[in-house]
C-alpha positions as CSV (number, residue, x, y, z in Angstrom):
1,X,8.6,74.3,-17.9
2,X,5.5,76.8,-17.6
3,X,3.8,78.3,-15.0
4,X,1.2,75.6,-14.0
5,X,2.8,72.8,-15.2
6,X,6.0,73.8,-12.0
7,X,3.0,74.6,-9.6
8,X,1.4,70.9,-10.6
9,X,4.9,69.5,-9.4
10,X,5.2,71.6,-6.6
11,X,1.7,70.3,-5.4
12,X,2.7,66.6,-5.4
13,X,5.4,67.7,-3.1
14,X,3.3,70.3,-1.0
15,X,1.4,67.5,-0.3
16,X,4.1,64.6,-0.4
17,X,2.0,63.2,-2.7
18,X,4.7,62.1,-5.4
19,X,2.7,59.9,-7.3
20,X,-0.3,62.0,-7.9
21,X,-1.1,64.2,-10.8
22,X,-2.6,67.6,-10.2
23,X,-3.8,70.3,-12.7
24,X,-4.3,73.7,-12.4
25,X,-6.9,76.3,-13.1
26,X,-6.0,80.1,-13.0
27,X,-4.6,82.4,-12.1
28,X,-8.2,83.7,-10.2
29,X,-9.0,87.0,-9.2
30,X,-10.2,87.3,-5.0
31,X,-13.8,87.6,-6.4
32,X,-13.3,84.8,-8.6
33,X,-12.5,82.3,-5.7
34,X,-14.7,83.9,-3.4
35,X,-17.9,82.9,-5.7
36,X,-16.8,79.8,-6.7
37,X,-16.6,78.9,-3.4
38,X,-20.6,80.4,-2.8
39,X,-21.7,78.5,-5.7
40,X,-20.0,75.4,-4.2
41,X,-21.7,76.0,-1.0
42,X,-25.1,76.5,-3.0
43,X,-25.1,72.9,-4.1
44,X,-24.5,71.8,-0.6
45,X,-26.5,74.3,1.2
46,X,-27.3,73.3,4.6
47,X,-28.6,75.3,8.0
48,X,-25.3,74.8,9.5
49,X,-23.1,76.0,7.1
50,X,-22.2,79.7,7.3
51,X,-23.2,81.7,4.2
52,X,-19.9,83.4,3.5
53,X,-16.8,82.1,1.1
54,X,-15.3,78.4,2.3
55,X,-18.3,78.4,4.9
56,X,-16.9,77.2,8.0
57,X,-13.2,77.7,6.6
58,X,-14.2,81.8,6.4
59,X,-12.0,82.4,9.2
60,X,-9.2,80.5,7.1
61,X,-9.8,82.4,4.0
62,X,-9.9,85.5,5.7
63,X,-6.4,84.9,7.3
64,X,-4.9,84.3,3.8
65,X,-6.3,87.3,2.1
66,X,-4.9,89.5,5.2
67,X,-1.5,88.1,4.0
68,X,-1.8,88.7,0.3
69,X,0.7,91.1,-1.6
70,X,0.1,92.8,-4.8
71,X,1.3,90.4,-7.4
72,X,0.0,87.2,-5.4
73,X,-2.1,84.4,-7.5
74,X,-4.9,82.1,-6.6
75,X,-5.2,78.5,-8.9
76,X,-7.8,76.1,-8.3
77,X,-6.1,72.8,-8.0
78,X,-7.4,69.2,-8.1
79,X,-5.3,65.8,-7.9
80,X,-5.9,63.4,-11.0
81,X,-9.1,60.8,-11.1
82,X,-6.9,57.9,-10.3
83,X,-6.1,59.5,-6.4
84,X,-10.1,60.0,-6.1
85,X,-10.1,56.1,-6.8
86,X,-7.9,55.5,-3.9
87,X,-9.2,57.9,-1.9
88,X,-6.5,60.1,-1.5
89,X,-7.7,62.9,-3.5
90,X,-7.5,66.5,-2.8
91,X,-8.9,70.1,-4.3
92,X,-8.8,73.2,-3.7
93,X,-7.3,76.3,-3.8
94,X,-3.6,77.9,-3.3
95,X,-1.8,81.1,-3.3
96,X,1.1,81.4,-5.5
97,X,4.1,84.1,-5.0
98,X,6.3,84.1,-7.6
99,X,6.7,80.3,-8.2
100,X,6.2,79.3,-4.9
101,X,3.0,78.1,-3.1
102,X,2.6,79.9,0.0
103,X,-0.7,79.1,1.4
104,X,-4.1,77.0,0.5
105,X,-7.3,76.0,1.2
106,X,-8.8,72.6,0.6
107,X,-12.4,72.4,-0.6
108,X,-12.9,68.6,-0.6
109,X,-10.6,65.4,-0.2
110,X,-11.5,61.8,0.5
């Protein structure tokens, strides 16, 4: 099995969400993810939300780069249409060492 197809399993566990499908997108570089999440922002631009990457989850993000190693990976990650349906879906971001997901970052569930 490759790469992204053992971190899409490893999501429906991460999130004991067995049934769902996720794909992945990456691997990202910091500055990748970081505008992303600006551009995201950008769309939903209000007075409330900090301007920084992940807006109000900035302290979040912060912590997770602090605890980055050379050879870590960011994917973006998003369950399958069908969970959005049923609202259980979930995207975002996570932090791969190795093979194994160490840390993420949601960006929008329902």
């Amino acid at each position: 099995m490759d790469k992204k197809a053992t971190l899409c399993a490893k999501l429906g566990d991460h999130y004991d969400l067995p049934d769902v499908t996720f794909e992945v997108r990456g691997p990202l570089t910091i500055e990748e993810v970081e505008q992303e999440s600006l551009d995201q922002l950008d769309k939903v631009r209000r007075a409330d939300i900090p301007v920084r990457p992940f807006g109000f989850e900035g302290e979040k993000w912060a912590r997770i780069k602090s605890r980055c190693r050379a050879g870590d990976e960011f994917y973006f990650f998003t369950s399958d249409e069908r969970s959005w349906s049923y609202l259980s879906g979930t995207r975002g971001y996570i932090v791969v060492r190795g093979m194994d997901i160490i840390d993420a970052i949601i960006t929008g569930m329902n």
